[in-house]
C-alpha positions as CSV (number, residue, x, y, z in Angstrom):
1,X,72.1,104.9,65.9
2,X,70.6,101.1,66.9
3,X,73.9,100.0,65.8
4,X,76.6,101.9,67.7
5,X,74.6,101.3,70.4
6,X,74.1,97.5,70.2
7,X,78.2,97.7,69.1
8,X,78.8,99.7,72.6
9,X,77.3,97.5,74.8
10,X,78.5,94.5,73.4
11,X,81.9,96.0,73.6
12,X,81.2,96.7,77.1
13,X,80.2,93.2,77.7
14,X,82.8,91.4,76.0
15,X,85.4,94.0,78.0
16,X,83.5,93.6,81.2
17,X,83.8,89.9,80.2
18,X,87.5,89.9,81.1
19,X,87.4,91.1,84.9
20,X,87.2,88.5,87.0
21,X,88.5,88.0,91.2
22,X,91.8,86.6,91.1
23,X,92.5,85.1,94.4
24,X,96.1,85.0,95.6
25,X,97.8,81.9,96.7
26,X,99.7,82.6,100.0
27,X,103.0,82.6,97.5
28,X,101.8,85.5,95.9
29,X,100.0,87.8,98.6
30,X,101.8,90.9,98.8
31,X,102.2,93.9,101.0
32,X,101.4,97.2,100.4
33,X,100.7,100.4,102.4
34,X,97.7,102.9,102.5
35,X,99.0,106.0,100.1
36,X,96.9,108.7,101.9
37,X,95.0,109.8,105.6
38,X,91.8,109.1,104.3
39,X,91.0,105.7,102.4
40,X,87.9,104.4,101.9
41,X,87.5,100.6,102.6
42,X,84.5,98.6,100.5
43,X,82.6,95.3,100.9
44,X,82.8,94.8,97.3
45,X,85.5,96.2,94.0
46,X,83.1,99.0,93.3
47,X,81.9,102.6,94.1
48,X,78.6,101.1,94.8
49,X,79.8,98.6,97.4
50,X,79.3,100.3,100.8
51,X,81.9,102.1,102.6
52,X,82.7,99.3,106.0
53,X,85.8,100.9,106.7
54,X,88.2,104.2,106.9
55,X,91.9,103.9,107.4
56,X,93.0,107.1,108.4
57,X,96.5,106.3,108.8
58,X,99.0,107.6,106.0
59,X,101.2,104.1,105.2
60,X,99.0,101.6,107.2
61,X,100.4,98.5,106.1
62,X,98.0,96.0,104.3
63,X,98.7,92.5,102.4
64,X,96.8,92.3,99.0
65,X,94.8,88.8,99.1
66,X,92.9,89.2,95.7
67,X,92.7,91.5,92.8
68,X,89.9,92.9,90.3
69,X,90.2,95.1,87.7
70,X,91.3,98.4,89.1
71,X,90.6,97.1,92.9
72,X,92.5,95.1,95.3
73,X,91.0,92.9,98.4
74,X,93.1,93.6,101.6
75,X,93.6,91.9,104.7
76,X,94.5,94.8,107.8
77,X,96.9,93.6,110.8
78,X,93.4,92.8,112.8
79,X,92.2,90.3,110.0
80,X,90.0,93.1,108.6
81,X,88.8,92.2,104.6
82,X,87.8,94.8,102.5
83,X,88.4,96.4,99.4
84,X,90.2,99.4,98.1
85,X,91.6,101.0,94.7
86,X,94.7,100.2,93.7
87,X,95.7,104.3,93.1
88,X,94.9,104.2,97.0
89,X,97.9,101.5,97.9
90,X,101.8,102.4,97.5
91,X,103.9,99.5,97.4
92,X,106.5,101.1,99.6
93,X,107.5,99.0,102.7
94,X,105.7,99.7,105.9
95,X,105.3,97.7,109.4
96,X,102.7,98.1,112.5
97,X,103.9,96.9,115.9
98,X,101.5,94.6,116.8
99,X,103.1,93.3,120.0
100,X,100.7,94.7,123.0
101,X,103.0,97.3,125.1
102,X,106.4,99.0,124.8
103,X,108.9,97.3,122.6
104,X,112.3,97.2,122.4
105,X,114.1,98.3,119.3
106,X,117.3,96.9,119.2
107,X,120.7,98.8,117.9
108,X,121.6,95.5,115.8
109,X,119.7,92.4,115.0
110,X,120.0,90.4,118.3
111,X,117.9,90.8,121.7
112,X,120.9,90.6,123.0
113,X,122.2,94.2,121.2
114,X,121.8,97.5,122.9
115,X,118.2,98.7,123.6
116,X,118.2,102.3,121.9
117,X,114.4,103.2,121.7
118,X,111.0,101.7,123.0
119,X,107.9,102.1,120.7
120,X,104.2,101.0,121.3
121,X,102.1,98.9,119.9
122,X,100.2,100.4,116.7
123,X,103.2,102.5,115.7
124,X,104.0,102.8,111.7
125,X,107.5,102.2,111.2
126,X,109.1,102.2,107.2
127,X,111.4,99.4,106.5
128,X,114.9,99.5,105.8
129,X,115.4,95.7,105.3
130,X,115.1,92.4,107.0
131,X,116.8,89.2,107.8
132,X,115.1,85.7,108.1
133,X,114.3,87.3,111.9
134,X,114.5,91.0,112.5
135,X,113.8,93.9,110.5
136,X,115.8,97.5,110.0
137,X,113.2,100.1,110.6
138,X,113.0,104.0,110.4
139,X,110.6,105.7,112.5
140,X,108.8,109.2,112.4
141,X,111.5,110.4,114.6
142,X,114.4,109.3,112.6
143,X,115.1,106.7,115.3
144,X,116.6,103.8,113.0
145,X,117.2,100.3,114.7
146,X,115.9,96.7,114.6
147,X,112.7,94.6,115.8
148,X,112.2,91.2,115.2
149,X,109.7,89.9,112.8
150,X,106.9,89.0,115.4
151,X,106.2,92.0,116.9
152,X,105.2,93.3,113.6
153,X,102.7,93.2,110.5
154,X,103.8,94.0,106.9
155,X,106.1,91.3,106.0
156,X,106.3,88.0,105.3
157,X,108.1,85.6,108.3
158,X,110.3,84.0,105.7
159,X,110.8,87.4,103.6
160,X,114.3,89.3,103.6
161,X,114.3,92.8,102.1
162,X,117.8,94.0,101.2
């Protein structure tokens, strides 16, 4: 009985071992998008790490700055670190307008197109695709059209999405 147990913990070790923080480079930071209403955001990749932080907005869009093991270390649109579990992420393409006020979204990708919708600061928006300097987006009210890059968070400035 010694013996599986001495065998158990030392495969437990050795496993343990293994999982380590691996920091991303700016290169490989992605983004991804809370899955659900309710996610729990950690000081540390554990259960045990205290809860600092609840996103309880359904596709919040996050950029993954580390990973470990099952858990991923997140940077919010405020500069906000924490950690949640991966099964908690999807990686399907979300934005937050981050420019303070009413925005214009544009009906093509030019400020000089036709203004067809205004949306406020804070507002989740899926993306379609995006160019060196605007982005297609769909919003919850199936208003489709383009904003450029810096009035939003959830892709990368020199990212295109086709």
């Amino acid at each position: 009985m010694r013996f599986i147990a001495l065998l158990l913990s030392t495969f437990l070790f050795i496993n343990s071992a293994h999982c380590t923080i691996i920091e991303l480079s700016p290169q490989e930071t992605r983004f991804a998008a809370m899955r659900a209403n309710k996610v729990n955001a950690r000081s540390g990749p554990n259960i045990r790490y205290p809860i600092e932080w609840i996103y309880q907005q359904q596709y919040h869009p996050v950029e993954i700055i580390a990973e470990y093991d099952q858990w991923r270390k997140i940077k919010d649109f405020e500069g906000t670190i924490s950690w949640v579990r991966k099964n908690l992420l999807t990686n399907a393409r979300y934005v937050i307008i981050t420019e303070v006020g009413e925005n214009n979204i544009y009906s093509k990708e030019s400020l000089n197109s036709d203004v067809i919708a205004r949306a406020e600061n804070g507002v989740i928006a899926k993306i379609n695709r995006c160019t060196l300097n605007f982005c297609n987006l769909e919003f919850e009210n199936n208003i489709k059209g383009w904003m450029p890059k810096n009035s939003i968070f959830g892709v990368k400035s020199n990212e295109e999405i086709k």
